[in-house]
N, C-alpha and C positions, 0 to 999 in steps of 0.2 A: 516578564512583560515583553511582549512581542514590538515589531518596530512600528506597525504604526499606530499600538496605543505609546508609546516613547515620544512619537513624534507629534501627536493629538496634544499630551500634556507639554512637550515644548512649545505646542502653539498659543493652550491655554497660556503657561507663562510670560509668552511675549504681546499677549493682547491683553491681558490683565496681571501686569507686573505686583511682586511687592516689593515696595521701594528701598533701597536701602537701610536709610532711618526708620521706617513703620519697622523691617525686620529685627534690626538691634532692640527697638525697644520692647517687640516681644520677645524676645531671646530674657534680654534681662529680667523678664517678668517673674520666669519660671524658673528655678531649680535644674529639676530637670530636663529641661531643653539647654541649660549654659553649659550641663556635664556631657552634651552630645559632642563628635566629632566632627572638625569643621566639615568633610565630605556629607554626613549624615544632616548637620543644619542644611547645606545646600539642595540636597535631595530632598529634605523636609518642606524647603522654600517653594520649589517647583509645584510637590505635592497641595500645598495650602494654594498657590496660585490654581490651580487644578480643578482644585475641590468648589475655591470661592467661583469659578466659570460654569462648574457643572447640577450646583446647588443654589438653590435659593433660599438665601435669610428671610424670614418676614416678622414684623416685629408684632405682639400683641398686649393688649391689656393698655395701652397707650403708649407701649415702647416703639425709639426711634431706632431704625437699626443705624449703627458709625462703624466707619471702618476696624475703632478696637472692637468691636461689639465682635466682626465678622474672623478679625484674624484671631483673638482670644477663643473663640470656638474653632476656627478648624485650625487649626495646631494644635491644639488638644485632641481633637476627631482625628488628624493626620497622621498623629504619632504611633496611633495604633498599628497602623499598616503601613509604617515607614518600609518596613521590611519585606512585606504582602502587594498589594496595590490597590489601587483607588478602587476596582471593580469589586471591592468587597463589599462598596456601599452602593451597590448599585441597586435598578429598579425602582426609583426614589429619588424626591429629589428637595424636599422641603423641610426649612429646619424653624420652625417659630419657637420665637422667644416669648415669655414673659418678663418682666420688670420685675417679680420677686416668685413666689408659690404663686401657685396657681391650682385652683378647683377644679376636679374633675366627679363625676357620677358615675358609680361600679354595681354591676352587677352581676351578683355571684347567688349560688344554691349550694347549697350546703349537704353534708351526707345526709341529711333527714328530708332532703329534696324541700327544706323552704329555703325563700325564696330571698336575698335581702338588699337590700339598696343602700349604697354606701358613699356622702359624700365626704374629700376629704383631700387637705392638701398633698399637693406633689410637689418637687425639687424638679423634677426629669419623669418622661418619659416616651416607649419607642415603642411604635406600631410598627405591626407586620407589615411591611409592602404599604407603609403609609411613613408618615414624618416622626422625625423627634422633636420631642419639645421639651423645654429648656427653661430655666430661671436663670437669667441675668446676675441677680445677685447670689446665687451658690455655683454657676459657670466661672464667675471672676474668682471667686473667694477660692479655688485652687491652690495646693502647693499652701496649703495650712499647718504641713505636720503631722497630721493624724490619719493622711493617704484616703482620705474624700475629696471624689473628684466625680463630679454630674455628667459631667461633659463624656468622660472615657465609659464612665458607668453604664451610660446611654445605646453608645457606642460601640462598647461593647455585646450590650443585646443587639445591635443591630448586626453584628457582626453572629453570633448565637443562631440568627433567626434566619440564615442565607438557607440553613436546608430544615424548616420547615419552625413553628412557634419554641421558643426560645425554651429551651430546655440545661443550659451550660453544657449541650455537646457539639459544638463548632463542627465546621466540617473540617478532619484535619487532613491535615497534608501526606503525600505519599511518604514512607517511609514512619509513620507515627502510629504506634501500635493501638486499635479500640480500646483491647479489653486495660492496657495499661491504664490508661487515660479514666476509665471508668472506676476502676479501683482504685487509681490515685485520689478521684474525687470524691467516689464514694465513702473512702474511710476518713477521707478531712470532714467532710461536712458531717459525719456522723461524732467524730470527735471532740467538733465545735457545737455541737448541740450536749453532747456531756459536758463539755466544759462552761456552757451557759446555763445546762439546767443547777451544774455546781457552784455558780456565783464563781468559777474562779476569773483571776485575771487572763486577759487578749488582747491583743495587739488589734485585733480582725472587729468591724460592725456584727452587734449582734442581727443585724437585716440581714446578713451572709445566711444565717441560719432559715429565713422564711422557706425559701425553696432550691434547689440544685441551679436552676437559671440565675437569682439575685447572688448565689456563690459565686458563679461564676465572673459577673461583671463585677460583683464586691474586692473581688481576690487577683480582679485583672485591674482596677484603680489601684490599688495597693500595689501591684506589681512593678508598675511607672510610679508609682509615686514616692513609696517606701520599697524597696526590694530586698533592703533587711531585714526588715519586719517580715514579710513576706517568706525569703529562705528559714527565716528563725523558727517561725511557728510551723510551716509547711515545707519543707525544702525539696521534697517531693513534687509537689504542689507548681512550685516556682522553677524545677525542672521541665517542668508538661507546659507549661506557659512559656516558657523561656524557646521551645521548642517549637510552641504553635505561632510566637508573634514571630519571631526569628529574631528575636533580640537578648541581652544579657543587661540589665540595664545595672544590676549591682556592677558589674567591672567596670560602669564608667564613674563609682563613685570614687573620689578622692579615697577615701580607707581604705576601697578594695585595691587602687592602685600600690 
């Protein structure tokens, strides 16, 4: 990050502070935000100040937006590019909530070219070069255990979608080899579809399985949430993530230490 996006987001922080107490009590909220390092919460804090300056919450379906409303979502959104920087979510700048699911209407054609209209709830969801949106009550519900999280998942594809519709191939960093990357994902996501067409057991949502994109944000929520779930089933997998967020988040777990 160059100096005057460093000093852009010091200003964000000092025009829209988060206050001491709102930060402790989301720290406590999470898991994995308590197992961060204090430099990493600090740098985290800046970022969520940042983010809440350069993004606009709006609340829908009759929700009000509140400050936990605002920092429960970008600390979650933030963590992702603790490592990366804010301009990963750029071009964009709206994030609406709903108060639970929410309806949306799809429209897909099928290989026989008809035609079909699909309505049906959502949890999340991210448009290209347009908003995320969000359910309030599966945004909160985080850090449940079983590495479902709306918020990162979201986030994730927006993050997917910086070089072109969301396909699980990020744009990655120099030094990060293609064809690894594509073979690492290739052969998880083909494994995880044998191992659901076999009824066996997984740690992983079988929604990982719908397409290479829902992999990718399924298996980057699991990465922050669970990360030995994560290395266990794919360690491969958790290598190529560990590489693109710039993070290790199993080493900050108590066992790993």
């Amino acid at each position: 990050m160059g100096w005057f996006a460093r000093w852009r987001r010091s200003r964000a922080a000092q025009r829209s502070p988060v206050t001491a107490e709102e930060w402790s009590a989301v720290i406590r909220r999470f898991s994995f935000l308590r197992v961060l390092s204090a430099d990493e919460q600090s740098r985290l804090r800046d970022l969520v100040a940042a983010f809440l300056n350069e993004k606009s919450l709006q609340g829908a379906g009759g929700l009000t937006i509140t400050r936990d409303i605002e920092l429960v979502i970008a600390v979650q959104a933030c963590l992702l590019v603790l490592n990366l920087d804010l301009d990963y979510y750029r071009d964009w700048v709206e994030v609406i909530v709903y108060p639970d699911e929410f309806i949306v209407d799809h429209e897909y054609t099928d290989e026989d070219g008809v035609v079909h209209r699909v309505r049906a709830p959502l949890s999340g969801e991210a448009w290209e070069q347009g908003p995320v949106i969000l359910s309030w009550v599966d945004a909160e519900a985080a850090d449940g255990g079983d590495g479902y999280n709306v918020v990162m998942h979201e986030f994730a594809h927006k993050i997917d979608m910086l070089n072109g519709a969301a396909d699980g191939f990020p744009p990655l960093h120099a030094g990060m080899d293609r064809e690894t990357w594509t073979r690492t994902f290739t052969e998880a996501f083909a494994d995880l579809e044998r191992r659901l067409e076999a009824r066996e057991d997984t740690l992983i949502d079988e929604y990982a399985a719908e397409d290479p994109a829902e992999f990718f944000a399924v298996l980057s929520e699991l990465f922050f949430e669970r990360p030995d779930a994560l290395r266990h089933e794919y360690p491969a997998v958790y290598a190529q993530l560990s590489a693109f967020y710039r993070q290790d988040p199993l080493s900050r777990l108590p066992a790993a230490a």
